[in-house]
C-alpha positions, 0 to 999 in steps of 0.5 A, a space after each residue: 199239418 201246420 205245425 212248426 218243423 224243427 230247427 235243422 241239427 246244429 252241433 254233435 257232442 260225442 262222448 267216449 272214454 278211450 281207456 274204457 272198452 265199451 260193453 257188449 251191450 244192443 245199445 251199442 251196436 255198430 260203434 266201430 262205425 261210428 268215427 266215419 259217420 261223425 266225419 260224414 256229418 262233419 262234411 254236412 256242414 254239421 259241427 262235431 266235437 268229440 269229448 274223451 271223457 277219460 281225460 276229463 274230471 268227473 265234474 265234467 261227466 256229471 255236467 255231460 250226463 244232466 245234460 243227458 238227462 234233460 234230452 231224454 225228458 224232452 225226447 220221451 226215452 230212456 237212458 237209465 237202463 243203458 247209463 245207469 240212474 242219477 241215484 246210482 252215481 249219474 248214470 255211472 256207464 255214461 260215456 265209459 262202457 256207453 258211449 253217448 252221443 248228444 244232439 243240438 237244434 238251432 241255437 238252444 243250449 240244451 240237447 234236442 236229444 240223446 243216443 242211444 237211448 230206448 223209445 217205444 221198447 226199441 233202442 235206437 243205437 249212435 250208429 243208426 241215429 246217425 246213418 239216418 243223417 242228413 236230416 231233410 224236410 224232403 228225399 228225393 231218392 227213388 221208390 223202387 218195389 222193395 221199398 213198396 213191399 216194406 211199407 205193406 210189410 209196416 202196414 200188416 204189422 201196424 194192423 197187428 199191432 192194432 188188433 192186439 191192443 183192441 181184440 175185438 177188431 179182430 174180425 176186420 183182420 181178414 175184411 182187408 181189401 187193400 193196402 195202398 201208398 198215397 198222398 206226396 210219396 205216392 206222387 214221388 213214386 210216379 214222377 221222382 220230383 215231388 219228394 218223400 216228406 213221409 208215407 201215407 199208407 192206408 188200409 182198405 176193409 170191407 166193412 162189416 154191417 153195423 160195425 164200421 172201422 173206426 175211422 179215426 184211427 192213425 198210427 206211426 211207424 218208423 221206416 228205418 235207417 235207409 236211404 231215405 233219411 230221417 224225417 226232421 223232429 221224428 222220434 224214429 230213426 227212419 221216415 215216418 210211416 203213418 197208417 190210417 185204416 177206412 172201411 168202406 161199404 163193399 163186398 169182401 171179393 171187390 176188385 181192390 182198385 176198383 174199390 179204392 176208386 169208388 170210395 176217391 170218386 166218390 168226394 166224400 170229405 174223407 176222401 178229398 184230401 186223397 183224391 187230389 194226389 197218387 194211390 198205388 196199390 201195395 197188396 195184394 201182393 201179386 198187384 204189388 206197384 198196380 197205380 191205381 189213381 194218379 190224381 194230379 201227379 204222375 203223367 199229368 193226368 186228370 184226377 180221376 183217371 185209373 189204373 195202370 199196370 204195376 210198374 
């Protein structure tokens, strides 16, 4: 909220060394497709240079590489696993057995970032980073149920994730009521004119006496590589999933909607921000789409009016 969007994608510098087959290796996975998409991002109006290393000094490489290495700084990842360290000969696989593919914003002299690269224990390869491409503040693209399913699927695995790191959550495991897309995309998915900028999805609880869910909780996640696009300054690949969580004063067997709506109309101050957009419901499963507050979006609705059948 509030904070300065990153400059749009200016130049890709992609490194390769023709007499040099690359290594089997996860980080570079799909780079037989990577030409195509390079034009594709050329037809974006992005300026592509293609650099075989193989036909350079090594002067060159290490220039190359430090630039590298400097993006991964600035980017929180890391590429020595996949280049090999400055001690062992400034990452001695850059550009040779892993190709690398370098990224400017703006008018900074110094890479934005660096692929492929390993963030939060994931290596995010050339090929995916640049099916995310082009980078738009907004997607416009339709919310179909398959979409809806998967960020459900996002949301039980962030609460997962959650339990793991903090056990004694556990018990809120099975208290969930409800899991619900809302805020701009849900907007999006009744209308098809506000845009995906991200996905708000929050989680539901009934709350267990004395012992709320802790309502600062705030996770994110990556959509993935879709059609979609990539949210713009995003360390993921995809658009970015945030993932809240809310206890609120009910019975476990409480009607999902029903429960949702009270705690919107209700105008408690953590729920105002909510109130005035869509909230559609993505579990239980079998209510999967259900709209379950259409705030000022939609069919133009005022806020308060309730569910509709799934779509």
């Amino acid at each position: 909220m509030g904070a300065k969007s990153p400059d749009p994608i200016r130049r890709l510098v992609y490194c390769f060394s023709s007499g040099i087959s690359p290594s089997q290796e996860e980080a570079n996975a799909g780079l037989e497709e990577v030409p195509g998409l390079l034009e594709e991002a050329r037809r974006q109006g992005i300026d592509v240079e293609e650099v075989d290393l193989s036909k350079q000094d090594e002067e060159k490489r290490r220039a190359l590489y430090e630039q590298a290495a400097a993006a991964a700084v600035r980017s929180h990842c890391g590429i020595h696993k996949i280049f090999g360290s400055r001690r062992r000969g400034y990452g001695p696989h850059f550009g040779r057995e892993a190709p690398a593919l370098l990224v400017y914003r703006g008018e900074e002299r110094i890479p934005a970032e660096v692929y492929p690269c390993r963030r939060r224990g994931r290596v995010m390869s050339i090929r995916d980073f640049l099916k995310g491409l082009p980078e738009a503040e907004r997607s416009f693209e339709p919310i179909r149920r398959e979409d809806l399913a998967r960020l459900a699927e996002i949301a039980r695995g962030a609460l997962e994730d959650f339990i793991r790191r903090h056990p004694r959550w556990a018990p809120y495991r099975e208290r969930l009521a409800a899991i619900a897309l809302c805020q701009g995309a849900a907007c999006h998915y009744l209308d098809g004119r506000t845009g995906v900028k991200d996905f708000d999805v929050w989680l539901f609880f009934s709350e267990i006496p004395g012992q709320p869910f802790p309502y600062r909780w705030h996770s994110r996640y990556d959509y993935g590589p879709s059609r979609f696009g990539r949210t713009p300054g995003f360390w993921g690949l995809g658009r970015r999933v945030d993932v809240l969580g809310r206890s609120l004063k009910i019975s476990p067997d409480e009607d999902p909607a029903r429960a949702i709506s009270g705690y919107l109309a209700s105008r408690r101050k953590s729920a105002r921000h909510l109130w005035e957009k869509a909230v559609i419901l993505l579990d239980p499963p079998e209510r999967l789409g259900e709209i379950v507050w259409e705030g000022r979006c939609g069919s133009g609705q005022q806020p308060g009016d309730l569910a509709s059948p799934a779509r």
